[in-house]
C-alpha positions in Angstrom: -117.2 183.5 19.4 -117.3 187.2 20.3 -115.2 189.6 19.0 -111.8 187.7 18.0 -112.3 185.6 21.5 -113.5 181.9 21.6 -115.4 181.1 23.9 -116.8 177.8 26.0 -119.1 176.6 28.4 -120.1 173.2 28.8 -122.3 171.8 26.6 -124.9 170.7 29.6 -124.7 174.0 30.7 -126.4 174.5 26.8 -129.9 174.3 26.5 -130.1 175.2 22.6 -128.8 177.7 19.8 -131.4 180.3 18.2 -131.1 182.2 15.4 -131.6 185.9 15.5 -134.7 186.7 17.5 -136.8 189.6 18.0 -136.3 191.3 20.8 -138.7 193.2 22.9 -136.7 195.8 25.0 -137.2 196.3 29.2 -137.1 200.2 29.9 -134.5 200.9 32.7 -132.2 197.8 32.8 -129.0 197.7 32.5 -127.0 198.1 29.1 -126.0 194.2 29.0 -129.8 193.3 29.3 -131.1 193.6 25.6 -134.3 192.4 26.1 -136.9 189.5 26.0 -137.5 187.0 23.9 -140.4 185.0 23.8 -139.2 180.9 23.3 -142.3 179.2 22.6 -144.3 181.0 24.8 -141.8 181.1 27.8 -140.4 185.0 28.6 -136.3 185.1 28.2 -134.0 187.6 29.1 -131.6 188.0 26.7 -127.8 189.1 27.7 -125.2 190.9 25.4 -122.4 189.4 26.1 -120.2 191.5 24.5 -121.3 194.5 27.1 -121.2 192.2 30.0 -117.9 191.1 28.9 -116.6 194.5 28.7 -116.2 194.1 25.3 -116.9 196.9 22.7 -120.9 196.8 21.7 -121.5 196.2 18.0 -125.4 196.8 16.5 -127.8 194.0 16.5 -127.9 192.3 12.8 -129.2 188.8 11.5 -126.3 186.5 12.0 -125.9 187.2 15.8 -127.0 184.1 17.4 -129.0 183.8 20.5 -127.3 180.6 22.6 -130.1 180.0 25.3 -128.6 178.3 28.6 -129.8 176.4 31.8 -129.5 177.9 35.1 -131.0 177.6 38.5 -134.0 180.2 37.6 -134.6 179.0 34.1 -133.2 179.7 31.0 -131.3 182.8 29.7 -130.4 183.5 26.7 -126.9 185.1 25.5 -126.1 186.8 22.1 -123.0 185.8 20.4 -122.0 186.6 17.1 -120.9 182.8 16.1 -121.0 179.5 18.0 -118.2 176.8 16.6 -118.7 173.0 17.6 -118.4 170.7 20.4 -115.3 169.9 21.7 -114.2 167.1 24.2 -112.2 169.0 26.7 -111.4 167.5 30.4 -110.6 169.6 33.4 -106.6 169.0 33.5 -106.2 170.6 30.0 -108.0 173.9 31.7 -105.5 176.3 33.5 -106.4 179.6 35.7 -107.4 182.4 34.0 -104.0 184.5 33.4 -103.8 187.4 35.5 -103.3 189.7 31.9 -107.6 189.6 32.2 -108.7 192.3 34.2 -112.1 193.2 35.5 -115.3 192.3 34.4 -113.6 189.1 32.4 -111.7 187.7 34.8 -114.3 187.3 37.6 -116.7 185.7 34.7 -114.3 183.4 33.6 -113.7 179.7 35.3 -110.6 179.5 33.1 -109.0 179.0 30.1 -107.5 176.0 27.6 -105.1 176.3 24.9 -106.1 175.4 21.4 -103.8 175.2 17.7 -105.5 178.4 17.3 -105.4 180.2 20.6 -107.2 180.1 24.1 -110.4 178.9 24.7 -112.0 181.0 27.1 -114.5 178.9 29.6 -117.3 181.0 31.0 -118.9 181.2 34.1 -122.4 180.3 33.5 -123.6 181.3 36.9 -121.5 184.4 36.9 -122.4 186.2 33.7 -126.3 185.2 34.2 -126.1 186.9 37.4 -127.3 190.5 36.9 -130.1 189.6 34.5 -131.6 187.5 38.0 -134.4 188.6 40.4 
């Protein structure tokens, strides 16, 4: 979760959930880039989501969680304020993303899935990771 949105990605896309982690900043990068963590001795970069997303910033505290996933160049990891469980969801019951998401979400997005309590909004790994490449 960030903000009021739920999000997804799929759960081998998921290499494992941190707690809040100290963060060791990188002078000139962009906004979303928050910094480096150090996961047992391998160098992260960690993305805000919420500024890549285009959502509006909150200040680091304690309960934000650090969800660290794979991609081609090694991990990455992603702060979130809450991540909820795993949920068996197969491709027919994801739709396009509706055209009511403007830029930056809707070109990060791969699409959506309706839930009781709302849309599930599936991320695009490869997408949102992009910036915080070489």
């Amino acid at each position: 979760m960030i903000n009021d949105y739920v999000f997804g990605v799929a759960a081998t896309e998921v290499q494992e959930v941190l707690g809040h982690q100290r963060l060791t900043r990188v002078p000139l990068a962009p906004n979303h880039i928050v910094g480096l963590i150090n996961l047992r001795g391998q160098v992260v970069v960690a993305l805000d989501l919420r500024g890549r997303l285009g959502l509006p910033g909150r200040e680091s505290n304690p309960t934000m969680v650090n969800m660290v996933l794979r991609t081609d160049n090694g991990p990455i990891a992603v702060m979130v304020d809450q991540v909820g469980d795993v949920m068996n969801i197969s491709d027919d019951e994801i739709g396009p993303v509706p055209v009511t998401f403007g830029p930056p979400m809707d070109k990060l997005l791969d699409g959506v899935c309706q839930l009781d309590h709302g849309l599930l909004l599936m991320l695009n790994v490869p997408e949102i990771t992009r910036p915080a490449l070489p």
